[in-house]
C-alpha positions in Angstrom: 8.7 -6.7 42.6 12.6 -6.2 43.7 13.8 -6.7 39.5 11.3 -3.9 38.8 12.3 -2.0 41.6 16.0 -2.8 40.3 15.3 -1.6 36.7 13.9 1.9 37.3 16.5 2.4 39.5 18.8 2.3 36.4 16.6 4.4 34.1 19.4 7.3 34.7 22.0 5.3 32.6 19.9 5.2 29.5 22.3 7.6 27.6 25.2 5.8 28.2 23.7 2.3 27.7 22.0 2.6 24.4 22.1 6.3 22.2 18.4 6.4 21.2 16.7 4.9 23.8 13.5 6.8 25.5 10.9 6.5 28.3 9.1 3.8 25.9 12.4 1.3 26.1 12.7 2.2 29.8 13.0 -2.0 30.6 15.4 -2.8 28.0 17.6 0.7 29.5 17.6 -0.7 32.8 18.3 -4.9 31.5 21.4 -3.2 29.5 22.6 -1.3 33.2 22.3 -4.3 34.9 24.7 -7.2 34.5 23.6 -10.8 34.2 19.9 -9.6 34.2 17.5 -11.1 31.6 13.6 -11.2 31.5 11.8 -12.1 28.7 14.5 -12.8 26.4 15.5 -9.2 26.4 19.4 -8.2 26.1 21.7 -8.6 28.6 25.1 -7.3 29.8 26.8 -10.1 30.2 29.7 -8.3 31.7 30.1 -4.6 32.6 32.6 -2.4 30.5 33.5 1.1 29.4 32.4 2.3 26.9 29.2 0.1 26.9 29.2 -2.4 24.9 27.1 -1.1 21.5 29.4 1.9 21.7 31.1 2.6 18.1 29.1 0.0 16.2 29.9 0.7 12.5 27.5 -0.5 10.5 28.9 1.2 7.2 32.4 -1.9 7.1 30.1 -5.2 7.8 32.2 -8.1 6.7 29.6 -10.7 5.5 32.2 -13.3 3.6 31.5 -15.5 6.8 29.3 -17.2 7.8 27.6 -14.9 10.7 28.1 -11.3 10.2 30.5 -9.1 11.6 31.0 -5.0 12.2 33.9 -3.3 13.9 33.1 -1.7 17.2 34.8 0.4 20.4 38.9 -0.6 20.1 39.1 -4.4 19.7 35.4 -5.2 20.0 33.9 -7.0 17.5 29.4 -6.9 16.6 28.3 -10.5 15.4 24.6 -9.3 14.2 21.9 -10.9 13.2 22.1 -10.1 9.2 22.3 -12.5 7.2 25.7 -12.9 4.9 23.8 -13.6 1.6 20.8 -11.1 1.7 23.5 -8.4 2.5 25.7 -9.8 -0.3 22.6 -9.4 -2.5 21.7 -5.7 -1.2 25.1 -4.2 -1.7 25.5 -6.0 -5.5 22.1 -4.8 -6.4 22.8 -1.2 -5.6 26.2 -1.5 -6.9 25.1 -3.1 -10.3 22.6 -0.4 -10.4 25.0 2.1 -10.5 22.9 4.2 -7.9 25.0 7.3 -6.4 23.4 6.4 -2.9 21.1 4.3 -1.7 20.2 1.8 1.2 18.5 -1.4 2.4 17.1 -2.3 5.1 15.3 -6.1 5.4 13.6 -7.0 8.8 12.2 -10.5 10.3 8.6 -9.5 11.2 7.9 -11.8 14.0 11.4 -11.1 15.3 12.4 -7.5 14.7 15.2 -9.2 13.7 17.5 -7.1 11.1 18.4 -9.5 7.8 19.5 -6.8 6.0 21.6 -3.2 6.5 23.2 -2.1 3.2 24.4 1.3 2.6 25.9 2.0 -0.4 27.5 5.6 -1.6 29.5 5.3 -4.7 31.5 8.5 -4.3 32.7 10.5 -1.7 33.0 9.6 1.9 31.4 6.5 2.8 28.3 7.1 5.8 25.1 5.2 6.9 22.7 6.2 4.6 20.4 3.2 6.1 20.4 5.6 9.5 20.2 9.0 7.9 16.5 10.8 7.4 17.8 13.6 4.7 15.7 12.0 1.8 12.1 13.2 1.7 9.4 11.1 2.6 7.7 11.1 -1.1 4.3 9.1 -1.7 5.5 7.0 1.3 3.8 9.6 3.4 0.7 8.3 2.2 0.7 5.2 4.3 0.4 7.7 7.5 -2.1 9.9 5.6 -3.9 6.7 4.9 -3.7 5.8 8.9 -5.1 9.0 9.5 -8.1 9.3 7.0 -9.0 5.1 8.5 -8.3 5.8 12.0 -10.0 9.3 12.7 -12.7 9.5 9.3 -14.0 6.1 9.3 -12.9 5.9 5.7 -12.0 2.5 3.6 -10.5 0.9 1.1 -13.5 1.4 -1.0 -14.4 5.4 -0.3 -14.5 6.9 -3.9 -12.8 10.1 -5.0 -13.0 11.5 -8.3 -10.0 14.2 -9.3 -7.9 15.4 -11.7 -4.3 17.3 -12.0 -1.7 16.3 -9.2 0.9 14.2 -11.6 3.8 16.6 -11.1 2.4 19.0 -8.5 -0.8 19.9 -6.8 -2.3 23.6 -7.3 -5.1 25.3 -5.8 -7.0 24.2 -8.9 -6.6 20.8 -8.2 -8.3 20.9 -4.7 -11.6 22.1 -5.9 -14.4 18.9 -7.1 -15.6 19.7 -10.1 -17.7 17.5 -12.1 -16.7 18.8 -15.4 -12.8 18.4 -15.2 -12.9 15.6 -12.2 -12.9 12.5 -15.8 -11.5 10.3 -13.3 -12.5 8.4 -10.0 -10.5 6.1 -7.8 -11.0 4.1 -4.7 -8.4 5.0 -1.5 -6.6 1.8 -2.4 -6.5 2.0 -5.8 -5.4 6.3 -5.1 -2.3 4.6 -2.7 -2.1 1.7 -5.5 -1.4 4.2 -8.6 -0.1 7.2 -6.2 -2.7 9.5 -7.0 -1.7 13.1 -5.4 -5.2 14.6 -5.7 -7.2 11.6 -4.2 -5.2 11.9 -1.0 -4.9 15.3 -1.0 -8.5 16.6 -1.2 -9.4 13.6 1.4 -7.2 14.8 3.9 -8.0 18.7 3.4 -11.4 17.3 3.5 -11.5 14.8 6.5 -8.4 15.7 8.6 -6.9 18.3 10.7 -3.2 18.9 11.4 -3.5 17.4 14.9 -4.5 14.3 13.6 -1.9 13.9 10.9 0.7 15.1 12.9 -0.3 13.3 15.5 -0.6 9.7 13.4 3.2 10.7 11.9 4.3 10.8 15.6 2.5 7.5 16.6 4.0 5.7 13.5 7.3 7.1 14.4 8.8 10.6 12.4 9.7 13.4 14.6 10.5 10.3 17.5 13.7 8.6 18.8 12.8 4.9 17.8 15.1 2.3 20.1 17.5 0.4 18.1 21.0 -0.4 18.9 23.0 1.7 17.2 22.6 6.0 16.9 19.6 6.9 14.4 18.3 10.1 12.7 14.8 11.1 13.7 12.6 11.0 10.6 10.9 14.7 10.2 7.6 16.6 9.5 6.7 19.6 9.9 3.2 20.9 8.6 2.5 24.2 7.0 0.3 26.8 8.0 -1.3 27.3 4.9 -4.3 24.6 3.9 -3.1 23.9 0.0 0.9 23.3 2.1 -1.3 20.9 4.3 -2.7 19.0 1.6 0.1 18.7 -0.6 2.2 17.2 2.6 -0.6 14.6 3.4 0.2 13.4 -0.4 3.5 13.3 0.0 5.1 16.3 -1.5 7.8 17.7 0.9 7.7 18.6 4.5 8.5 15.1 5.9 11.8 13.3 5.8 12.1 10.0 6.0 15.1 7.0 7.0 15.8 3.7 5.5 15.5 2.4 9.1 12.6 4.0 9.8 10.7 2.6 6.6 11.3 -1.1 7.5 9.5 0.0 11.0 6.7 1.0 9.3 6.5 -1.7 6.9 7.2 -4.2 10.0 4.8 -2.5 12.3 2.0 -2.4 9.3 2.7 -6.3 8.6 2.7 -6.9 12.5 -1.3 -5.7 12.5 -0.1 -2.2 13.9 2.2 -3.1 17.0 5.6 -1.9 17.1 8.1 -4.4 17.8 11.5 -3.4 18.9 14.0 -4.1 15.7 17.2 -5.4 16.7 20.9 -5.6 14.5 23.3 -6.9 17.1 23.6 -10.4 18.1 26.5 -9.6 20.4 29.3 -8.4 21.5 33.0 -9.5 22.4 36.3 -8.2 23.5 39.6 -10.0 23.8 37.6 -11.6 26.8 34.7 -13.1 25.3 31.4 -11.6 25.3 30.3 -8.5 27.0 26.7 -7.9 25.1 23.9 -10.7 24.3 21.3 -9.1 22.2 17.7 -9.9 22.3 16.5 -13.3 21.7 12.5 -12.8 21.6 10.1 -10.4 20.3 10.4 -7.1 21.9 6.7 -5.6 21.4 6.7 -1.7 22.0 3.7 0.0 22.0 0.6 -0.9 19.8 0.1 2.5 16.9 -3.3 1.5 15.3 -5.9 -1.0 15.6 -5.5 -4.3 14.0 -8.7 -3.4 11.5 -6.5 0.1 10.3 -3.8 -2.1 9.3 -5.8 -4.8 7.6 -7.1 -1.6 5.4 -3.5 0.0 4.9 -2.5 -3.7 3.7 -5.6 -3.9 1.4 -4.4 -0.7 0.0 -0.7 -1.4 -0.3 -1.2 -4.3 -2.2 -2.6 -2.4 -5.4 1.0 -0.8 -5.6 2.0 -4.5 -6.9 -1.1 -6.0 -8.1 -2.1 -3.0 -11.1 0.2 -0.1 -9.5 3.2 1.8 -9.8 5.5 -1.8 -9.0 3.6 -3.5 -11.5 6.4 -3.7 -14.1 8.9 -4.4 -11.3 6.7 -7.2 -10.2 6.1 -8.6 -13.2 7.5 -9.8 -16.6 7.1 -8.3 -20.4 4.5 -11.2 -20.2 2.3 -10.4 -17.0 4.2 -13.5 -15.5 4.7 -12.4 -11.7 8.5 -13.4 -10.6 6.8 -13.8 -7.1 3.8 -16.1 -8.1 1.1 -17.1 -5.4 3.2 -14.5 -2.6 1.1 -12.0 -1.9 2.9 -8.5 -1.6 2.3 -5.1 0.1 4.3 -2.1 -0.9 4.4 1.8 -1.4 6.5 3.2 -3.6 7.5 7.1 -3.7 9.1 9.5 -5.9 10.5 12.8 -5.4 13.5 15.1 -7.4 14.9 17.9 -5.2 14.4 21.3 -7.1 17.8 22.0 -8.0 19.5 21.0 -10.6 22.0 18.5 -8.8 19.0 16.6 -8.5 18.9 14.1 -6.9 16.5 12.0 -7.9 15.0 10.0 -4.7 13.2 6.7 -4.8 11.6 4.6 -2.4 10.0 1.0 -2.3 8.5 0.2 1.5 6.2 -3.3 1.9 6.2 -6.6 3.0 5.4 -10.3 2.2 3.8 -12.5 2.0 0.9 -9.7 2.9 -1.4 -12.5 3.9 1.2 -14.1 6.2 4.4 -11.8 6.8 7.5 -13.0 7.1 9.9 -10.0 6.1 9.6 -6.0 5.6 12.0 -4.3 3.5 13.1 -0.9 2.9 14.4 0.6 -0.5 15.9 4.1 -1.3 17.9 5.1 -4.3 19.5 8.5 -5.0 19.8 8.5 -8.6 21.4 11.6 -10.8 19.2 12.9 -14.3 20.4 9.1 -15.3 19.4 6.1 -14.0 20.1 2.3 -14.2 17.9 1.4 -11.7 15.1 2.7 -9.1 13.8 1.0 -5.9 11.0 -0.9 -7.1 13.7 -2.6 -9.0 15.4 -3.5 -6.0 12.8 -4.3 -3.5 11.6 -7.1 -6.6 15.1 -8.6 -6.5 15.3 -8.3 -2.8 12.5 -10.7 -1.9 13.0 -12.4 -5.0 16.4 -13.6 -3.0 14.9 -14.3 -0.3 12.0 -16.1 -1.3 14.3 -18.3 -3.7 16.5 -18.8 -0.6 13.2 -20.1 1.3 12.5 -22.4 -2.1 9.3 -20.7 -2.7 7.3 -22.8 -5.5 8.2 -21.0 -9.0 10.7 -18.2 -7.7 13.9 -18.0 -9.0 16.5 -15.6 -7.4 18.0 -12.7 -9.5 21.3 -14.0 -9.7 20.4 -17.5 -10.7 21.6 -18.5 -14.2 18.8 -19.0 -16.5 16.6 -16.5 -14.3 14.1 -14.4 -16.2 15.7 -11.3 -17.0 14.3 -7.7 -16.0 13.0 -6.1 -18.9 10.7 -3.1 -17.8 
């Protein structure tokens, strides 16, 4: 009784103690303003200092040529986190090879929370934390919410039926109506979130949901929210139009919600995790010239449960038509049909979007996990491209867990950067 009397004593120095931490981290704020307190393998203080100890974490100079991963912090402080050297090695030479203006990666430990992965990668200009920052839109990955939403309050499956037509490029006023005559083509809800077809989830939200339920499902899964991690994060965004064909084309993914790196491996981790949030983790610890001063978490950190365990057995269902016959098929998959991740399982959600302007840029996004049967790890994708492109996220997430499977000697995975390797040809 006297440690939780203790720890909401100390709920006042949540701002100074962690950046983005809110009422829902409220234990972990008062562990971190207590030294030598731990409960439940949360993170500790292991000796009081100012600035606190995850001040100035720069996550943008991680020197991973050792063997545990370091990052600069406040003065002389140095970060020891819990990526691993040769999945961040892999991230930042994909992205470079790719020749991608921007992009990101973020790869997450499901059972942990633990972060494997935090590339950011700008190849001109000033060097930031694109992993952090929610300026790219959303896209088609939208539609993992708008799938959420149409499960959770519509009762509706992986099976409900929804014939269409029009929506490739952009959805019109046209394209909302049914009609039998120009409606040629039917899909399921998974095989809509599979193939990324606009109309299907837009005429079955404009249908079935209301702006307080999206909106509200959006909030629950984490944009427009400060999510607790240990270093300063960009809220993802969403903001609904008034109008019902605006409504409709946001539930599908066109504009209207932003989205981060960061916050994509949440959602792919709290999908794979049967709908509970975990609390995702980056630092290990923390030392000065006088040893440590921060001891990061060393179990699971559960946060708050965001949908039933039945909702995300039906969003995985869906999310694994994007790699089985969808729109990471290619990526997936040799010239041959030969998978370079056979017997694994794999849940994803890909999204495309081009700014109107004629800078561009071109956004991608890949956001899954695997195996989708038995997670182990989430991963995040986003690539900025210009009019030409090398390489798009889908391209990346394949190589990314082809890594890491190859590092876990998966049966007939090979990694990317193996010699005699089958080659991408898609």
């Amino acid at each position: 009784m006297r440690q939780w009397i203790a720890i909401g004593a100390a709920v006042g120095l949540v701002a100074v103690t962690l950046p983005m931490l809110r009422k829902h981290d409220v234990e972990l704020a008062g562990l971190l303003a207590k030294s030598k307190i731990e409960t439940n393998g949360g993170p500790v203080v292991t000796r009081e200092v100012t600035p606190p100890p995850l001040t100035d974490i720069d996550l943008t100079r991680i020197d991973d040529r050792g063997n545990i991963a370091i990052a600069p912090a406040h003065g002389n402080r140095r970060a020891e986190l819990t990526v691993v050297p040769k999945y961040q090695r892999a991230a930042v030479s994909l992205l470079r090879s790719g020749h991608v203006p921007e992009g990101a990666v973020v790869m997450t430990d499901i059972k942990t929370g633990r972060v494997l992965a935090w590339a950011s990668y700008v190849d001109q200009g000033a060097m930031h934390d694109v992993a952090s920052e929610a300026t790219a839109p959303s896209a088609s990955v939208f539609k993992i919410v708008t799938a959420t939403a149409l499960v959770e309050h519509a009762g509706l499956g992986p099976n409900t039926k929804q014939c269409y037509s029009g929506g490739e490029h952009a959805i019109t006023a046209k394209d909302m109506v049914d009609n039998k005559k120009r409606d040629k083509w039917c899909a399921t809800l998974a095989q809509a979130m599979g193939r990324s077809l606009n109309t299907v989830f837009a005429r079955l939200a404009a249908k079935n949901l209301d702006r307080g339920e999206l909106e509200g499902t959006a909030q629950k899964l984490g944009w427009g929210q400060d999510i607790p991690f240990d270093v300063k994060l960009a809220q993802s965004t969403i903001t609904l139009p008034e109008d019902d064909l605006g409504f409709a084309r946001t539930a599908a993914g066109f504009w209207n919600t932003t989205l981060s790196p960061f916050q994509g491996a949440n959602l792919a981790t709290t999908v794979a995790n049967g709908g509970e949030m975990v609390r995702l983790s980056i630092v290990a610890s923390v030392k000065d010239e006088d040893g440590e001063i921060y001891k990061g978490p060393t179990a699971r950190m559960p946060l708050k449960r965001v949908m039933s365990e039945q909702t995300a057995r039906a969003i995985t269902s869906m999310m694994e038509e994007t790699v089985d016959s969808g729109t990471s098929y290619k990526s997936f998959h040799d010239r041959a049909g030969r998978a370079y991740l056979p017997d694994i399982r794999i849940a994803g959600k890909t999204g495309t979007l081009t700014k109107p302007t004629a800078e561009g840029p071109f956004y991608t996004w890949w956001v899954g996990f695997a195996p989708s049967d038995k997670p182990e790890v989430a991963l995040s994708v986003l690539v900025a491209n210009g009019a030409k492109w090398r390489v798009k996220a889908t391209h990346v997430a394949s190589d990314m867990l082809r890594v890491y499977f190859a590092d876990k000697n998966a049966p007939g995975v090979r990694s990317p950067f193996d010699s005699g390797s089958v080659a991408r040809r898609d």
